[in-house]
LUMZALUM-606270 format. One record per residue: x, y, z of N, C-alpha, C in turn; chain. Coordinates in steps of 0.2 Angstrom, whole numbers. Layout:
SITE   nc1   nc2   nc3  cac1  cac2  cac3   cc1   cc2   cc3 chain
SITE     X     Y     Z     X     Y     Z     X     Y     Z     A
...
//
This chain:
SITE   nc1   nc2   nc3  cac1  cac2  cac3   cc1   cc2   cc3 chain
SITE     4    -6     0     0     0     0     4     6     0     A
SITE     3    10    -4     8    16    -4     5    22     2     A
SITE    10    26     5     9    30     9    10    36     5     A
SITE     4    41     3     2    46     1     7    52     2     A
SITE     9    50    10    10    55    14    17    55    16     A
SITE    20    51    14    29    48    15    33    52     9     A
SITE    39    55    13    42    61     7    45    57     2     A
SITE    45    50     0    45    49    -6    42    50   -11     A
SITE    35    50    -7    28    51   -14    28    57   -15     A
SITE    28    60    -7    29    69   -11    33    72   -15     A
SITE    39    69   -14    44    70   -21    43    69   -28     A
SITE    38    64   -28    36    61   -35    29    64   -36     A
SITE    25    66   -32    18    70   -33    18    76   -29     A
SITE    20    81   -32    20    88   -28    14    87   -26     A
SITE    10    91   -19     4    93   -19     3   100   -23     A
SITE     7   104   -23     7   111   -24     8   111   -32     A
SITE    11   104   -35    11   108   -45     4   105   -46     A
SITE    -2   102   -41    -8    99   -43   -12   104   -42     A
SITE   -17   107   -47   -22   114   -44   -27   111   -41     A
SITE   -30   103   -41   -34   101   -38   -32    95   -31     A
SITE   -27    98   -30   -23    93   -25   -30    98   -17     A
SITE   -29    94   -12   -35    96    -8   -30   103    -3     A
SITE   -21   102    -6   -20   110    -3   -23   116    -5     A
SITE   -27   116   -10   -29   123   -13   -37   120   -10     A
SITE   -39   119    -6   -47   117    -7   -48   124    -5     A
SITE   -46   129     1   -47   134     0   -45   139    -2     A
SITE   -45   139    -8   -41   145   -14   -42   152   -11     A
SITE   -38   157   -11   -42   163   -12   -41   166   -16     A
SITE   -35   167   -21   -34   170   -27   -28   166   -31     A
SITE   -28   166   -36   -24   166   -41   -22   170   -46     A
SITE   -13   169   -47   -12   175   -54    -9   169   -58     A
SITE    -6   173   -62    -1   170   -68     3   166   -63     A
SITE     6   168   -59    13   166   -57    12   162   -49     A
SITE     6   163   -46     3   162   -39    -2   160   -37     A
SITE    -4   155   -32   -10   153   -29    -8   154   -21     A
SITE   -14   160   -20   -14   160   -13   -19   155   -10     A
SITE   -19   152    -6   -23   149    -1   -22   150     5     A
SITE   -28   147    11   -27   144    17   -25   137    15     A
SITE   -20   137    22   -18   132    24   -22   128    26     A
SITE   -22   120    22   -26   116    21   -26   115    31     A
SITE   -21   115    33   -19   113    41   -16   119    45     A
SITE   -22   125    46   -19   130    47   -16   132    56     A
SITE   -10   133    55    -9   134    64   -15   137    69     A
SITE   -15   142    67   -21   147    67   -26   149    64     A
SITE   -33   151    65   -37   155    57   -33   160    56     A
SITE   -32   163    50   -29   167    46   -23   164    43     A
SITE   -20   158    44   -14   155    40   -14   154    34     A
SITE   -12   157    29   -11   159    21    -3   157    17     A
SITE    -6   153    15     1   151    11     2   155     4     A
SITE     5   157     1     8   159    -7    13   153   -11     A
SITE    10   152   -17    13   146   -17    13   148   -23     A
SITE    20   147   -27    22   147   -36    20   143   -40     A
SITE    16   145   -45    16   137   -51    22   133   -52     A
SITE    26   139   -52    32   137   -56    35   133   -48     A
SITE    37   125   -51    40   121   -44    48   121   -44     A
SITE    49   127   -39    55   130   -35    55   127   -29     A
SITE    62   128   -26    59   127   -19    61   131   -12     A
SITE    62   137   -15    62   142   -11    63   147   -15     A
SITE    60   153    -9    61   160   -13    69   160   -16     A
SITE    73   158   -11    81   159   -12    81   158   -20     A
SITE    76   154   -23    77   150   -31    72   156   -36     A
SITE    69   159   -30    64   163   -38    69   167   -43     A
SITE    66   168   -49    69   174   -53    66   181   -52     A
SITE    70   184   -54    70   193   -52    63   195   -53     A
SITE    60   191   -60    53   192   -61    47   189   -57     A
SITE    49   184   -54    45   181   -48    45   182   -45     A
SITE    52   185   -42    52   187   -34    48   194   -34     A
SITE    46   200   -40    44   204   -39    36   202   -39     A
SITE    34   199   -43    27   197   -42    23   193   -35     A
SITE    30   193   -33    29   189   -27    27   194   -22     A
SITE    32   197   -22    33   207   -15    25   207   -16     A
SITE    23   210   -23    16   213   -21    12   209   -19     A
SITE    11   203   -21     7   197   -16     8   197    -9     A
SITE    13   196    -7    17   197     2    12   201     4     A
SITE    13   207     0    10   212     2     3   214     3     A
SITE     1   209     0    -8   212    -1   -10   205     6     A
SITE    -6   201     5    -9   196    11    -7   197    17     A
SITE     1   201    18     1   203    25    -5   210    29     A
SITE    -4   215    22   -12   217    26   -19   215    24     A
SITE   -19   211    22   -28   207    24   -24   206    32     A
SITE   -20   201    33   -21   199    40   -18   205    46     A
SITE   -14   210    44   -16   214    48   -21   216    49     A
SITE   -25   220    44   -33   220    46   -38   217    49     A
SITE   -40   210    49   -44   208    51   -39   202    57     A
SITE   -35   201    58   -32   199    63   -27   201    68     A
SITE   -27   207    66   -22   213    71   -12   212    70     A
SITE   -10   206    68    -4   205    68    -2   200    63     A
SITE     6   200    61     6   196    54    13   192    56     A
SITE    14   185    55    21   185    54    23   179    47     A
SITE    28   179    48    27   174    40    34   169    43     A
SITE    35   163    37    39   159    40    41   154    31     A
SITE    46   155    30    48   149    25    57   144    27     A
SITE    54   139    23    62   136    24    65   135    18     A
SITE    69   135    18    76   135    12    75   126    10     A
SITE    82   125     9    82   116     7    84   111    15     A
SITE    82   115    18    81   113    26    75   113    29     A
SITE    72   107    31    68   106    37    60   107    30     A
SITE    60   106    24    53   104    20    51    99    22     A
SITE    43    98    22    44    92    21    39    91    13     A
SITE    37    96    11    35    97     3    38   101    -1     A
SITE    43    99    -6    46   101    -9    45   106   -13     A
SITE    42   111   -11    40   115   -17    39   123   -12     A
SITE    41   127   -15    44   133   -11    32   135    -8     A
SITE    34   134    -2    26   138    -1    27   142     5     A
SITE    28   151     8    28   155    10    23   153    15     A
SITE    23   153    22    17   155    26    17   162    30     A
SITE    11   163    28     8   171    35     4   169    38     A
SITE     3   171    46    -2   171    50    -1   175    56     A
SITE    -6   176    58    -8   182    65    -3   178    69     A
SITE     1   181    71     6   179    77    10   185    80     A
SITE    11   186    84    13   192    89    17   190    96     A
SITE    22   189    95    28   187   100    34   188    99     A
SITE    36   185   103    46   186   105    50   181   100     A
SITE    54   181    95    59   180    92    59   171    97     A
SITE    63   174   103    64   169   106    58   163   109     A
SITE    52   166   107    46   162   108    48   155   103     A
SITE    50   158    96    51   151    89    58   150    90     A
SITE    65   153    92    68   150    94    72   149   102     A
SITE    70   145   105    71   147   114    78   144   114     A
SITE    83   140   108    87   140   109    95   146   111     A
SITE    91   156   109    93   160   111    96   164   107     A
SITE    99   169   107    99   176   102   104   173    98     A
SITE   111   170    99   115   168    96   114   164    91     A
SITE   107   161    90   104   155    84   101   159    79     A
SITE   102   166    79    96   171    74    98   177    72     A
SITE    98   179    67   103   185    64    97   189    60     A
SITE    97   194    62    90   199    59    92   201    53     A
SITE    88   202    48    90   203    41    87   208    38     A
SITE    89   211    34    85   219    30    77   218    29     A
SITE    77   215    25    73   214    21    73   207    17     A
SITE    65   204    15    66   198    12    68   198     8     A
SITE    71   205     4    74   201    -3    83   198    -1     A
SITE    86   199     5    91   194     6    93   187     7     A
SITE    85   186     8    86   178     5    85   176    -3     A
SITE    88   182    -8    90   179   -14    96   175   -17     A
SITE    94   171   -20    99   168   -21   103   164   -14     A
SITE   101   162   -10   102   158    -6    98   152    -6     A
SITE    99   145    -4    94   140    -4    96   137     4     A
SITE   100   136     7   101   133    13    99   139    19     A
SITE    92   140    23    90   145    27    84   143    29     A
SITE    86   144    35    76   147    40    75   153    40     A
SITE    71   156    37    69   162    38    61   163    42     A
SITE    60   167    44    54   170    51    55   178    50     A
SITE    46   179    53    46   186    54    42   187    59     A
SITE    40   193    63    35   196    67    35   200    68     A
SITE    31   203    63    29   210    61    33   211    55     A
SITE    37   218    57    42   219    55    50   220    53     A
SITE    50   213    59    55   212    62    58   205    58     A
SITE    65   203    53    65   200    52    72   195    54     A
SITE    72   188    53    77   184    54    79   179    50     A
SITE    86   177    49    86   169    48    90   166    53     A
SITE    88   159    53    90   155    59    96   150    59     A
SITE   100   148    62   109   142    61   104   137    57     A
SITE   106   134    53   103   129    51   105   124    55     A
SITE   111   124    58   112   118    62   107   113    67     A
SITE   101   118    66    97   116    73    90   117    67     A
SITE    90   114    62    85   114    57    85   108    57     A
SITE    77   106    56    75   100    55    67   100    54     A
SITE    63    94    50    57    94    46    52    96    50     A
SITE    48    99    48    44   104    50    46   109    57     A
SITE    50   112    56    54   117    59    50   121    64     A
SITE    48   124    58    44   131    61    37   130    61     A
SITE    33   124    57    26   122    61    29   119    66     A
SITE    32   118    69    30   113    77    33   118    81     A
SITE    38   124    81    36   130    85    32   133    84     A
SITE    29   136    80    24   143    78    20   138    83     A
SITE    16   132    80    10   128    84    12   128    92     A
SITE    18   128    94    20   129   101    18   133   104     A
SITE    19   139   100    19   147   103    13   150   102     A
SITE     9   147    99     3   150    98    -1   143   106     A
SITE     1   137   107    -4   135   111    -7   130   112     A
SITE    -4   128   103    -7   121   102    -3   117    96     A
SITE     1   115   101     7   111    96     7   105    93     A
SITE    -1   104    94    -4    96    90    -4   100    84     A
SITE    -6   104    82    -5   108    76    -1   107    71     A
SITE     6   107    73    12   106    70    14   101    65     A
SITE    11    94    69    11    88    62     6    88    58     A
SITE     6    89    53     0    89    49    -2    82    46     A
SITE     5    81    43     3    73    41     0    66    47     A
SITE     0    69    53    -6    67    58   -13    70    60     A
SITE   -13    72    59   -18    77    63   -24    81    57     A
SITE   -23    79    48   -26    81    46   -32    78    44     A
SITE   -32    72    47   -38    67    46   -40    66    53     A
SITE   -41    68    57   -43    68    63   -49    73    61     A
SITE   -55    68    64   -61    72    62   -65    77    67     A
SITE   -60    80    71   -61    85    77   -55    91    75     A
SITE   -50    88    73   -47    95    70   -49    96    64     A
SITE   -52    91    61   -53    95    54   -59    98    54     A
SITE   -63    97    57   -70   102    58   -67   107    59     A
SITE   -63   107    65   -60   116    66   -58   118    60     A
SITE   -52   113    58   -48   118    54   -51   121    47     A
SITE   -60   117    47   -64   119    40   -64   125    43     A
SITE   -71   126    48   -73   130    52   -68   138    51     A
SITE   -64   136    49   -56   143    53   -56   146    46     A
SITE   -55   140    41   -54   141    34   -60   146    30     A
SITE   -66   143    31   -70   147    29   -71   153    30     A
SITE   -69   155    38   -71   160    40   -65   165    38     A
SITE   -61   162    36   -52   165    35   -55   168    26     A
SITE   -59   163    23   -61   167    16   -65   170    16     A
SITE   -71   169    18   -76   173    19   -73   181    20     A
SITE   -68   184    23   -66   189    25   -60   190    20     A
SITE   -58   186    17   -54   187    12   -59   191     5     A
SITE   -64   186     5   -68   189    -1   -71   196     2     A
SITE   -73   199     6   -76   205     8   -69   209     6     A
SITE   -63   210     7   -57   211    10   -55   213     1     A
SITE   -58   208    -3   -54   205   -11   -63   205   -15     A
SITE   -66   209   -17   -72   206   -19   -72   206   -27     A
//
């Protein structure tokens, strides 16, 4: 029996180059070069991922022309969620700690201390300009809160990095594994629940 959800199969079936894969079930927009959605397994309601057609695996890989189509998108999703959920932080990883091989940016309502996602301590985290300095890099943790920016040692990178902190630091760190938790039929009522309500406010926000 094949396991659907083993990074073997992900390697060989992106969820993200399939536009009817159940990660887009809730779309909220599409461009030429982008599908925003919620996150099929969102840490929080408002959890938004940006995700390339084109299968790269990190910003570090976009080109000049992508990564500009990409800023304005950032931007339009960071403030929907500072709007309707008061605070924004985001989170990607380089060729470290994926465990789906295809570059997908996470934003969501988060509001804490640096040290909250890494409790390892200041010396693991190096604050950075701006996201365009993860260009042309592929090996990086990158986090944000607000607008306050980091990447993190890789040395202390491992698979689903930053869902199993963020899911800490928000309070519900069942959150974090998704390849468990998304057939549970108690989180997934929530997680519709969250979703809908995460688009619904999207389409008011985007009509």
């Amino acid at each position: 029996m094949v396991d659907i959800l083993s990074e073997e199969h992900i390697k060989k079936h992106c969820p993200f180059d399939d536009s009817d894969s159940i990660a887009f079930t809730y779309l909220l927009e599409e461009t030429s070069d982008f599908r925003i959605t919620c996150d099929y397994n969102p840490l929080k309601e408002g959890h938004i991922l940006i995700v390339p057609k084109e299968h790269v695996l990190s910003i570090g890989e976009y080109s000049d022309e992508l990564f500009n189509n990409f800023l304005k998108i950032y931007q339009k999703v960071s403030k929907f969620i500072l709007l309707n959920y008061g605070f924004v932080s985001t989170f990607e990883h380089g060729k470290i700690g994926q465990t789906v091989f295809h570059s997908h940016v996470h934003l969501l309502p988060f509001d804490g201390n640096p040290l909250d996602i890494i409790p390892e301590g200041k010396n693991y985290i190096e604050e950075i300009g701006e996201i365009d300095d993860l260009k042309g890099k592929t090996e990086y943790l990158f986090f944000s809160i607000g607008d306050k920016k980091w990447t993190v040692n890789t040395e202390i990178g491992a698979p689903r990095f930053f869902r199993d902190r963020f899911s800490s630091a928000v309070g519900e760190p069942e959150r974090g594994n998704w390849k468990i938790i998304q057939n549970d039929p108690n989180w997934r009522k929530k997680f519709d629940a969250e979703n809908i309500r995460c688009k619904n406010l999207w389409l008011e926000f985007n009509p």
